[in-house]
N, C-alpha and C positions, 0 to 999 in steps of 0.2 A: 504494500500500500504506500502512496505518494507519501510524502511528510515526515512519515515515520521512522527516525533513526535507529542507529543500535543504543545509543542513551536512554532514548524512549523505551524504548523493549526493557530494558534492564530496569527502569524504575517502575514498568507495568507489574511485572512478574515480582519484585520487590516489594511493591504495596499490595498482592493479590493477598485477599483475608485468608486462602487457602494454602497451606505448605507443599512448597516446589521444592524439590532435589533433583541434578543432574550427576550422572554419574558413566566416569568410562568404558564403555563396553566392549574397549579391545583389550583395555588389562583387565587378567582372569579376575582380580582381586574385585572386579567392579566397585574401585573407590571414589567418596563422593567427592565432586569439583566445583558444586557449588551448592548452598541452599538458603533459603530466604529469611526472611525473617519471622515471618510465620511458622515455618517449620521449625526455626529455636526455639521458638515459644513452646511449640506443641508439644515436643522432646524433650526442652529442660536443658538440651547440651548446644551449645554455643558453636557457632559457626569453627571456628579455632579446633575444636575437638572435634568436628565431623568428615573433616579434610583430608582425604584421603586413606576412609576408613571404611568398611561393608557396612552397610544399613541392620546387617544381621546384629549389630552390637544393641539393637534398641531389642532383641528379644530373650539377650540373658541366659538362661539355662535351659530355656522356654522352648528348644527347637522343635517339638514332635506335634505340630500343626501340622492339619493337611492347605490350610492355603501357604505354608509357606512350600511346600513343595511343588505346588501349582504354580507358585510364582518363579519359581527356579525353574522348571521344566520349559514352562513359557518366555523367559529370557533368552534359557540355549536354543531356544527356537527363534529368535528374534522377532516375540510376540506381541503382542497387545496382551494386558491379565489386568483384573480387577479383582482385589483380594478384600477381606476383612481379617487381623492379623491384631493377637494380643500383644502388644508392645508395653513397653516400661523405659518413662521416665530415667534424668541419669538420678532424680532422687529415689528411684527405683518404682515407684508409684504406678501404676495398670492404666492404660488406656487403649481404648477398642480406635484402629487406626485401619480406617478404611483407605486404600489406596488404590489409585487406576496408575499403571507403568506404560508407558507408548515405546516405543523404537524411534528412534531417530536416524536417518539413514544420511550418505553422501552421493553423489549423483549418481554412484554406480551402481546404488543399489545397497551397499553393505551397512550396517548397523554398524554406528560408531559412537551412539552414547542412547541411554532412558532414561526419562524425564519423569516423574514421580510427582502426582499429585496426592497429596496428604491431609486427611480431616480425623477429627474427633468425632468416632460415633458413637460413642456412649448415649449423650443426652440425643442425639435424633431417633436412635434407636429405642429408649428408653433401659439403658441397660447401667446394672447396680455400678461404679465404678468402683464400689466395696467388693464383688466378687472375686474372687482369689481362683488361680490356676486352679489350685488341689478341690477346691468345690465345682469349678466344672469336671472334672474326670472323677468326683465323687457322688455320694445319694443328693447334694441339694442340687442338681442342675437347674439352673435357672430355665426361665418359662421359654417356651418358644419365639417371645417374642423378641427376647434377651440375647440372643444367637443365632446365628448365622445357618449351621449346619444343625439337619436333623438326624437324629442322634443312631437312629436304627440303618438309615439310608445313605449317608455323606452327601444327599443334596442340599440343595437351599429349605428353608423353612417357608412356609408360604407369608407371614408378614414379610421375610427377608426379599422375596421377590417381589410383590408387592410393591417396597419403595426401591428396587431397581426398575420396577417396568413403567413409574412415573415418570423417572429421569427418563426415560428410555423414549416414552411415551412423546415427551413433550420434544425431542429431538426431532422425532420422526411426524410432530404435528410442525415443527420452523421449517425443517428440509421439503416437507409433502413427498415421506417417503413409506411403503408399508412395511409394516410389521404384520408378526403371525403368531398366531396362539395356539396351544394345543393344551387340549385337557384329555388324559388318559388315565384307565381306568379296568382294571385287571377284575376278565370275567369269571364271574361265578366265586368271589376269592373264599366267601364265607360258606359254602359247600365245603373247598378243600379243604380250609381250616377246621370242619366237622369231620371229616376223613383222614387227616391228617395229626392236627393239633397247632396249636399257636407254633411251635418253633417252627415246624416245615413250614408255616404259612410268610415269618416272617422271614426265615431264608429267599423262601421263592420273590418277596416284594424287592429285597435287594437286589437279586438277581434282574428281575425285573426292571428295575432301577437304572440298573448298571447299562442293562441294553437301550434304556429310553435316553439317558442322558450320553451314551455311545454314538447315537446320531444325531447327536446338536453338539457338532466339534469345534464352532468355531467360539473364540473366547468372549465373543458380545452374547452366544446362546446363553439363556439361561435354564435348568433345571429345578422344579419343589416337589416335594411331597406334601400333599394336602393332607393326608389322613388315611389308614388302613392303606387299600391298595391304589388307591388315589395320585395321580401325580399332575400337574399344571410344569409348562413351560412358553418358553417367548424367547420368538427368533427374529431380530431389527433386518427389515432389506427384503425380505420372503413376499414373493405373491402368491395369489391363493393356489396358482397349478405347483407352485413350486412344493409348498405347504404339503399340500394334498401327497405327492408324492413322495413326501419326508415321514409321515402322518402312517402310510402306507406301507413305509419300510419298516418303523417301528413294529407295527403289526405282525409283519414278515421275520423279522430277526425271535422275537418272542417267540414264537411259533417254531423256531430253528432249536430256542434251546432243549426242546420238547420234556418238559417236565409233566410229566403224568399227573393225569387229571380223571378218575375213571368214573364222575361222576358229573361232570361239563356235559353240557349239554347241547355245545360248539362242536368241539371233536374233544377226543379223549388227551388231551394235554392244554397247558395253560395259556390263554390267549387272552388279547386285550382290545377295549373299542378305543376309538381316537376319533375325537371333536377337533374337527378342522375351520381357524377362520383366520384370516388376512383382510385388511382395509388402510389404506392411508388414511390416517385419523383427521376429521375434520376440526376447524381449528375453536370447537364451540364443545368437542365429544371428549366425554372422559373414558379412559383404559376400563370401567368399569363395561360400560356398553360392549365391549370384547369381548372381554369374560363373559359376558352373558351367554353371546354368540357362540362361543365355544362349546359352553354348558351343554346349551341345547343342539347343537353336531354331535357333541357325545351320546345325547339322548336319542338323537335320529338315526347314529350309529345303532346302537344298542334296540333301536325296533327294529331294527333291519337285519337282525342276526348276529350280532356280535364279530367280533374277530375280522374288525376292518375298519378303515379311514373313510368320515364321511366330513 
């Protein structure tokens, strides 16, 4: 843009209320080379100590998250990731640090540093900033509203998707560009769970799980489980034949893992309906009006015989 200096850029990204980090991505170390002043704030540790050091220092002893491995998987990939990540303060202090990481490339194409946006989300989330490590991986796990990941599945929580498909939402109502929803919905589950018992039932929702969020690879997809064998997600960019056909393979992969079902009334293995809907959101509609749409593709699924995308 005309006017716009490199001085300007530097004081935008320096007054931005949100914490920015750049950091090298040809040294393996991925050390930081710069960050704002917001992000000191956030962190507690001063520009001076951040300098040429891994971001991994904000998480302590704290390594056995699964987004931080998402996020490292996602880097050696030179990806785009959005994470939620228990971090600590350098006065040692808990804070839920939601982060989106981008690639920054040079003309030839190669990744040669990522840019690191950084917030506080405890208070948007509404989550205790009193919770301690040792009580989410103990009996008081906080509500689901509190967290990110649902605890049976490693997907999203359905609040947690929720306020990503807002943001997401209102991207794709500035651009006028579609989004897609999918609500699926694993048939007959409370037969098998009568035939079975709860633990096969919930082995199979993971299993389950695993194949629906298998085909929404790209890192803006998002994955939740709503409840029992319930699952919601939402792909930014998708139109509805695209959808449809994404909708349809989930169907198909489920169906592959062929987990016995001798009392389905589909075929004798576990399969699933899927509510398919895509719209470029108009600039008056809320993400709710979606979900509806979905709902009811999953219902029109499911009078139509189950074990398929409608």
């Amino acid at each position: 843009m005309t006017g716009i200096d490199d001085a300007m850029y530097r004081r935008l990204v320096d007054t931005s209320p949100e914490g920015v980090v750049l950091v090298d991505a040809q040294n393996p170390v991925n050390p930081v080379i710069y960050a704002n002043p917001a992000f000191e704030a956030l962190s507690g540790y001063p520009l001076a100590e951040l300098l040429g050091r891994n971001l991994r220092l904000l998480q302590g002893d704290d390594r056995e998250q699964d987004a931080r491995h998402r996020l490292r998987d996602a880097m050696s990939r030179g990806e785009a990731c959005r994470v939620l990540l228990r971090n600590y303060r350098k006065d040692g202090s808990l804070f839920w640090n939601e982060a989106s990481v981008l690639p920054l490339k040079d003309d030839g194409g190669q990744v040669t540093h990522f840019i690191g946006h950084h917030r506080d989300a405890g208070e948007r989330l509404r989550i205790d900033p009193k919770v301690s490590r040792d009580s989410l991986s103990g009996a008081h796990q906080p509500t689901a509203i509190a967290v990110r990941d649902d605890r049976l599945t490693g997907l999203f929580t359905l609040p947690y998707l929720e306020e990503l498909l807002k943001r997401d939402w209102a991207v794709a109502q500035r651009e006028k560009r579609s989004i897609a929803i999918f609500a699926v919905d694993i048939d007959a589950l409370d037969l098998y769970n009568t035939t079975f018992g709860r633990a096969a039932g919930d082995s199979t929702i993971r299993r389950v799980a695993h194949v629906v969020s298998g085909c929404l690879r790209r890192s803006s997809d998002v994955t939740a489980r709503i409840d029992g064998g319930s699952l919601l997600a939402f792909a930014p960019g998708l139109v509805y034949e695209q959808a449809l056909r994404l909708g349809q393979l989930m169907a198909e992969r489920v169906r592959d893992l062929r987990i016995h079902h001798p009392r389905s009334a589909v075929l004798r293995y576990i399969s699933v309906s899927v509510g398919v809907c895509a719209a470029v959101p108009a600039s008056d509609e809320s993400c709710a009006v979606l979900l509806q749409r979905a709902q009811a593709q999953l219902q029109r699924a499911k009078k139509s015989g189950r074990n398929q995308a409608a």
